[in-house]
TORKEZA-654749 format. One line per 4 residues: number of its first residue (from 1); their letters; for each residue x, y, z of N, C-alpha, C. Coordinates in nm, 4 decimals. Layout:
<sites>
NUM = a = X:Y:Z:X:Y:Z:X:Y:Z; ...
</sites>
This chain:
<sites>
1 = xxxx = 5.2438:-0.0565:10.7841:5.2175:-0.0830:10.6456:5.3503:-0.0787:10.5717; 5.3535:-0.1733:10.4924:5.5120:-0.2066:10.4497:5.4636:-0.1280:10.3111; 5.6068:-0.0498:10.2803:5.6554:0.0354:10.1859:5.7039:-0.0198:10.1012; 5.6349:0.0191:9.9537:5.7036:-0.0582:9.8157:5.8433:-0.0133:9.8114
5 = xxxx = 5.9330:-0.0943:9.7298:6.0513:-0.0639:9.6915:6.0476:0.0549:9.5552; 6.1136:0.1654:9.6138:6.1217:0.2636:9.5165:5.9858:0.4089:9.5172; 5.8894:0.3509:9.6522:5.8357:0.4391:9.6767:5.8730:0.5444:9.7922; 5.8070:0.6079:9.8341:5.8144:0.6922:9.9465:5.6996:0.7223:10.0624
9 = xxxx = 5.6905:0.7330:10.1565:5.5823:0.6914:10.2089:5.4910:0.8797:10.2251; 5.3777:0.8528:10.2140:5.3115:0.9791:10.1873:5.3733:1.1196:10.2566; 5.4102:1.2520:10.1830:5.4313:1.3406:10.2696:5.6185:1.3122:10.2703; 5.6537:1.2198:10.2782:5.8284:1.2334:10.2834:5.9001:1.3026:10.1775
13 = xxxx = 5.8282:1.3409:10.0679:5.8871:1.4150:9.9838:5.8779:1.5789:9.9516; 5.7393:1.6003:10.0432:5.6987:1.7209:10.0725:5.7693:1.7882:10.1837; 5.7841:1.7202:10.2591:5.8641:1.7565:10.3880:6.0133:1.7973:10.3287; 6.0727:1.6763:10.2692:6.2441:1.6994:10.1861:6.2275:1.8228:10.1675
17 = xxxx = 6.1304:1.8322:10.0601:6.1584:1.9811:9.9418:6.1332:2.0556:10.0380; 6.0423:2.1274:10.1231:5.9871:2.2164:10.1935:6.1693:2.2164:10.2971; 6.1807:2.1615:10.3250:6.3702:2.1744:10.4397:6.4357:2.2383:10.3052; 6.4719:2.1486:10.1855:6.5754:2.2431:10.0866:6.5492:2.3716:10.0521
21 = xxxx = 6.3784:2.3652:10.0271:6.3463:2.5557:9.9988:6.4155:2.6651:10.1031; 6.3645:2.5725:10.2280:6.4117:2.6892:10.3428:6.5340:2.7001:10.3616; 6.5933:2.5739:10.3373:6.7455:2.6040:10.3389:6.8442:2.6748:10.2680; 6.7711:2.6986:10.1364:6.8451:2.7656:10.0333:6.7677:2.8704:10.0408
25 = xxxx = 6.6492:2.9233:10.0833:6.5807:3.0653:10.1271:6.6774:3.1817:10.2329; 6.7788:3.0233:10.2549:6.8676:3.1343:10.4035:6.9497:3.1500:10.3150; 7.0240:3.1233:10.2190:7.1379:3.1582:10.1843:7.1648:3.3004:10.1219; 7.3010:3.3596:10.1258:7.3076:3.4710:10.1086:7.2541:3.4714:9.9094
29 = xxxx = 7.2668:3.3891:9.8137:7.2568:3.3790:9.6617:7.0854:3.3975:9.6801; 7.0388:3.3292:9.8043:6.8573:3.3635:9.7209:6.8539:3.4742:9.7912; 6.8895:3.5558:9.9225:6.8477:3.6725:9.9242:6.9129:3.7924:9.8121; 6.9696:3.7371:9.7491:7.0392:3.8301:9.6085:6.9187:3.8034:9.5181
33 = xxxx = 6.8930:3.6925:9.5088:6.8179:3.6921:9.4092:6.6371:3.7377:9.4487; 6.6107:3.7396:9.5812:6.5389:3.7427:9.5934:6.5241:3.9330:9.5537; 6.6381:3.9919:9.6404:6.6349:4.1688:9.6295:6.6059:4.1739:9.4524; 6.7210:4.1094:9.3834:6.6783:4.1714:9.1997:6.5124:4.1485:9.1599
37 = xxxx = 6.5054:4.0255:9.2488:6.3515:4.0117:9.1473:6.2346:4.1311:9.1881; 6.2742:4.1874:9.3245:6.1831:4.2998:9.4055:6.2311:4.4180:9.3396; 6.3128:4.4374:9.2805:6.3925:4.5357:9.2217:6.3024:4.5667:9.0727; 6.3039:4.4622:9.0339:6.2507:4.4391:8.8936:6.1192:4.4984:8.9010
41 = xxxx = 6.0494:4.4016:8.9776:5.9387:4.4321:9.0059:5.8786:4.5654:9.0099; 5.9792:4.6909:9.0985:5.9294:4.7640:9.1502:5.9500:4.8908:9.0166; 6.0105:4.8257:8.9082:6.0492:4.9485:8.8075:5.9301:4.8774:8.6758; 5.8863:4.7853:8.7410:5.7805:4.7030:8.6353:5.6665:4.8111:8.6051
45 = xxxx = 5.6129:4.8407:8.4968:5.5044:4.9185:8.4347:5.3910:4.8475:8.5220; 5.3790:4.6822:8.4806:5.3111:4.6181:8.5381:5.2473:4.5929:8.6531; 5.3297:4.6103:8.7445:5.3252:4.6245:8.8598:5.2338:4.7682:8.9005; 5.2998:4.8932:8.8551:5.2666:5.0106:8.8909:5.0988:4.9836:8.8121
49 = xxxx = 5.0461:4.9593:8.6981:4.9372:4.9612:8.6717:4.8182:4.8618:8.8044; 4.8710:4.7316:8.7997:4.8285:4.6241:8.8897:4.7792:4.7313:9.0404; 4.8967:4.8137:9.0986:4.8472:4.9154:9.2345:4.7676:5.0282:9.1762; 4.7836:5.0490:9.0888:4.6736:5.1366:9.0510:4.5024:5.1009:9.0628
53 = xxxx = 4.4974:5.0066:8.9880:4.3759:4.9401:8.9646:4.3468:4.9357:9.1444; 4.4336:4.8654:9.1771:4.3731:4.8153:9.3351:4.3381:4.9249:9.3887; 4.4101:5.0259:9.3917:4.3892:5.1825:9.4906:4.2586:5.1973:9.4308; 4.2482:5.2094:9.3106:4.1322:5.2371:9.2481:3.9858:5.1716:9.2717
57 = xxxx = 4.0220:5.0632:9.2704:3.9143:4.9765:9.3026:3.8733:4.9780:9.4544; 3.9645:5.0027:9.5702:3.9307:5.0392:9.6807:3.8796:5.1745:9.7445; 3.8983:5.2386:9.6141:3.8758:5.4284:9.6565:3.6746:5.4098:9.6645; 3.6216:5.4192:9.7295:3.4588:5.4258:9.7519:3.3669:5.3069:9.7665
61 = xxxx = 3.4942:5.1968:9.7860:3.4149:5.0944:9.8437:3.4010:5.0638:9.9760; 3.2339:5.0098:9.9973:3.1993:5.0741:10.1227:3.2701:4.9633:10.2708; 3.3110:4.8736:10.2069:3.3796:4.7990:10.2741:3.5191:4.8710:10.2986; 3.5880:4.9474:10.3010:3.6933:4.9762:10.3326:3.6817:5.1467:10.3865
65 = xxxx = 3.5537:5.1756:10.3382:3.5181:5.3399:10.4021:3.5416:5.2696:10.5106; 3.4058:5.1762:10.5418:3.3901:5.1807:10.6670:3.4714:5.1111:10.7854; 3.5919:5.0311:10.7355:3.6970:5.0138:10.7726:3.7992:5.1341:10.8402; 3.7698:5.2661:10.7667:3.8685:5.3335:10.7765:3.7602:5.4668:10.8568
69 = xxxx = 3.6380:5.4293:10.8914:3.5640:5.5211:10.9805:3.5857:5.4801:11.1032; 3.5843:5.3637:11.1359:3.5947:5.2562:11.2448:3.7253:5.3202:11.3482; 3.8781:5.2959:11.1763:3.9812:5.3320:11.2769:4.0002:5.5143:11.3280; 3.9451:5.5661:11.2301:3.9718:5.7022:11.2180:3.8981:5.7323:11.3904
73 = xxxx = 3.7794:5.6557:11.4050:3.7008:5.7137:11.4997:3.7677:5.6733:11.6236; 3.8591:5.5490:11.6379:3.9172:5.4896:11.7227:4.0175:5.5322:11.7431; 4.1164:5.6103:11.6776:4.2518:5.6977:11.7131:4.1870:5.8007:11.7496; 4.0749:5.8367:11.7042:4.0191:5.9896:11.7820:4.0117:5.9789:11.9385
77 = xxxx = 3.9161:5.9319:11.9524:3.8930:5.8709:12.0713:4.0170:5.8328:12.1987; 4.1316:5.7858:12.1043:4.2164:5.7992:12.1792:4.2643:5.8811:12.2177; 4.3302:5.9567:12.0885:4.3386:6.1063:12.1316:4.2672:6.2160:12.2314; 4.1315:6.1617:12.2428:4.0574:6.2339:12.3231:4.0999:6.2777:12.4834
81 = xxxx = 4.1297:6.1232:12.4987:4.1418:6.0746:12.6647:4.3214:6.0588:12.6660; 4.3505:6.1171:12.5777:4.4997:6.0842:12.5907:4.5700:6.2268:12.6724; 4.5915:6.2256:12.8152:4.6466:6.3113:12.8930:4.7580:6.4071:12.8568; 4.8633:6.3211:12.7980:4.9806:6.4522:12.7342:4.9270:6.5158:12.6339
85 = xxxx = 4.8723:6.4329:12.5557:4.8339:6.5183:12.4141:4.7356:6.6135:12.4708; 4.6497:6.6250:12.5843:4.5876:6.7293:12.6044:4.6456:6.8490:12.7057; 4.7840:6.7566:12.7587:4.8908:6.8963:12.8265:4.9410:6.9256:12.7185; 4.9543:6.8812:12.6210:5.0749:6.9612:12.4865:5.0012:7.0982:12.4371
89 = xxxx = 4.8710:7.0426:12.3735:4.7762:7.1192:12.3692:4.7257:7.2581:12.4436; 4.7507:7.2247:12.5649:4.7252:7.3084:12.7021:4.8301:7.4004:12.6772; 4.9568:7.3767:12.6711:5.1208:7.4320:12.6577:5.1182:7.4931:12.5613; 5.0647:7.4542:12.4053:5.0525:7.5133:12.2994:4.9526:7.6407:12.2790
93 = xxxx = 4.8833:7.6253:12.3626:4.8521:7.7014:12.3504:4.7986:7.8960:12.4291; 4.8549:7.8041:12.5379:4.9267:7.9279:12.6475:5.0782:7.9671:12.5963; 5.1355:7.9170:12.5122:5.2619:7.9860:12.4321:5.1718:8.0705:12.3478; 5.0927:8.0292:12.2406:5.0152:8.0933:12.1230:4.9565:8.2170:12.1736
97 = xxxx = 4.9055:8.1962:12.3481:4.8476:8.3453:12.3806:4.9587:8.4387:12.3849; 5.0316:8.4140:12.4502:5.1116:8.4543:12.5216:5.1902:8.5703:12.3849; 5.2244:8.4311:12.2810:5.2561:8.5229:12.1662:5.1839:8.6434:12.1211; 5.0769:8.6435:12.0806:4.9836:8.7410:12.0888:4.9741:8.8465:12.1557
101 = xxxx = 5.0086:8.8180:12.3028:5.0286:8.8948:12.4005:5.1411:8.9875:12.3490; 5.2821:8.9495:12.2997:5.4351:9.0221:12.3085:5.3799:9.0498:12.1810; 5.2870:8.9737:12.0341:5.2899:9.0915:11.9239:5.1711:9.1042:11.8758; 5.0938:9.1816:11.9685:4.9256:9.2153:11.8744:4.9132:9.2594:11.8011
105 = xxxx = 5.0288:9.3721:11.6939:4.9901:9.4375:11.5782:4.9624:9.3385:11.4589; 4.9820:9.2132:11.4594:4.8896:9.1135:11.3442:4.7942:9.1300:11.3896; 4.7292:9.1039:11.5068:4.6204:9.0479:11.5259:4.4977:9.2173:11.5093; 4.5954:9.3049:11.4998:4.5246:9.4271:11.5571:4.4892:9.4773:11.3659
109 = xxxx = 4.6143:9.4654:11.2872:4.5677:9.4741:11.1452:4.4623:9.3831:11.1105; 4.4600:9.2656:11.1779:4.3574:9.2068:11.0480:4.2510:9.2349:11.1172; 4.1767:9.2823:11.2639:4.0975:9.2967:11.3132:4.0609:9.4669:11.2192; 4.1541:9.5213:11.1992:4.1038:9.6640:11.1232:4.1005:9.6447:10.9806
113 = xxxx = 4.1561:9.5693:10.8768:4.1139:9.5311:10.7721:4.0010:9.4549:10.7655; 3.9512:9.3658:10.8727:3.8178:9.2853:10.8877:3.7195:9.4090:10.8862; 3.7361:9.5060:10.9964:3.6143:9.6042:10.9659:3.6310:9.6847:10.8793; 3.7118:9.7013:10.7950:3.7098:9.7476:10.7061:3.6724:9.7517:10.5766
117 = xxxx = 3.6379:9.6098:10.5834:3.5929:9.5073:10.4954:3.4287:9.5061:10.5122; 3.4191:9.4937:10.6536:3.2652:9.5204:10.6634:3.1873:9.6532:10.6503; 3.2880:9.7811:10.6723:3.2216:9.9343:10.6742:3.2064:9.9555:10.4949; 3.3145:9.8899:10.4311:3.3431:9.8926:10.2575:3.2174:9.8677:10.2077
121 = xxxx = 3.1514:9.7033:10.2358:3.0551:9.6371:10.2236:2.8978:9.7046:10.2859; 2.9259:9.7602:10.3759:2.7824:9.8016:10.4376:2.7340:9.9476:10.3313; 2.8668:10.0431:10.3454:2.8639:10.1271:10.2253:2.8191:10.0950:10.0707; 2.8549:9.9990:10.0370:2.8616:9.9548:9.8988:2.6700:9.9339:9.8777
125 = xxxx = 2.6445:9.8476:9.9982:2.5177:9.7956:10.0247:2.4235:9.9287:9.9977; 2.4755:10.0480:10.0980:2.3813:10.1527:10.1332:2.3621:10.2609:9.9790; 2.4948:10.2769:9.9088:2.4728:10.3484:9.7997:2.3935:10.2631:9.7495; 2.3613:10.1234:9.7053:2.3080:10.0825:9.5948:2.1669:10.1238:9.6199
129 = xxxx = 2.1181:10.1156:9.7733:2.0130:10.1509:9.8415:1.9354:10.2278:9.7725; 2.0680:10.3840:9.8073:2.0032:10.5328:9.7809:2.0062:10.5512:9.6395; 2.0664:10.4691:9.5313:2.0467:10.4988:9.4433:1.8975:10.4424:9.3438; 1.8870:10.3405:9.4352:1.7781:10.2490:9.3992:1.6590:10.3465:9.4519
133 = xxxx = 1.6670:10.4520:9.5253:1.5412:10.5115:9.6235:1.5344:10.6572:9.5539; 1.6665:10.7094:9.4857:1.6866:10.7937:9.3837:1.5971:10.8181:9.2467; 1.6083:10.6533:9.2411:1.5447:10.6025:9.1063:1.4031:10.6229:9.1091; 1.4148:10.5812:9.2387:1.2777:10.5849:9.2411:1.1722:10.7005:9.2784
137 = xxxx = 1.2282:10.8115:9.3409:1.1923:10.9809:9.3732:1.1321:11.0002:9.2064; 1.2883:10.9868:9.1594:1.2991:10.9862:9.0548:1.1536:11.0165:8.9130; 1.1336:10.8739:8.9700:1.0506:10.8234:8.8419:0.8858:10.8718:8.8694; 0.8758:10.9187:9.0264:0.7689:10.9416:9.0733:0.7485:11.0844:9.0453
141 = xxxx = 0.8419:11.1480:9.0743:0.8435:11.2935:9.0559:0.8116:11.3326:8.8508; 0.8559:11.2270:8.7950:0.8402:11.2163:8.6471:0.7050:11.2133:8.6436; 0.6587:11.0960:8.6828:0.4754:11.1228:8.6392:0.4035:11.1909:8.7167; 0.4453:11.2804:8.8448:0.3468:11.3516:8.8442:0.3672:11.4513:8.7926
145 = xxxx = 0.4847:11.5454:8.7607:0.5401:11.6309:8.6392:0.4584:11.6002:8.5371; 0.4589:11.5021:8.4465:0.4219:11.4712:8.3524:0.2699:11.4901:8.3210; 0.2081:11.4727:8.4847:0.0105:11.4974:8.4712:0.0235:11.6374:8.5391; 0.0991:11.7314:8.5750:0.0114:11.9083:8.6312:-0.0010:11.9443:8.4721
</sites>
């Protein structure tokens, strides 16, 4: 198909521009210009409101929970069956005994402040008991006093 004079044949001018963009995309002046405008951007009010909204708008939607149950459950899982991470684990925690082992007086205070906590409490429990059973001698011994 013969081409008018002064036209271009479909697409030859899209193609041109699309080579000059990229060509001047390499040059060192648009990656200058490209860093200021990211620069700008990133001190922009605008900008910071614009990620807000989005975080916002994504916080309890169920399309992205369940996006993020999917992966959560899928790194677990890995983790599960993942062999070192369960020798690290293993290591970590035969050091952790072991520690325990060379210094039990933590473990031996809070085990005696724990019951101590519970003998405080069982006490606390038992006076309110006897005073409640006090009250009540008490009030019994009143009326029959009250009828000899």
């Amino acid at each position: 198909m013969p081409v008018e004079p002064g036209r271009d044949r479909p697409g030859l001018t899209t193609q041109l521009a699309d080579a000059a963009i990229r060509r001047f995309l390499e040059t060192p002046v648009a990656e200058a210009l490209i860093e200021r405008i990211v620069q700008a951007l990133m001190r922009s009010p605008e900008l910071d409101r614009l990620v807000t909204k989005v975080v916002a708008d994504l916080e309890g939607n169920p399309v992205v929970d369940s996006l993020v149950d999917r992966e959560v459950d899928r790194v677990l899982e890995a983790l599960r069956e993942d062999e070192a991470l369960q020798l690290l684990i293993r290591e970590q925690a035969g050091r952790y005994l072991q520690h325990l082992g060379e210094h039990p007086e933590p473990v031996q205070r809070l085990i005696q402040e724990q019951s101590r906590g519970v003998v405080d409490d069982f006490l606390t429990a038992l006076r309110e008991h006897a005073l409640a059973a006090d009250d009540a001698v008490d009030g019994w011994v009143r009326r029959r006093v009250g009828r000899a």
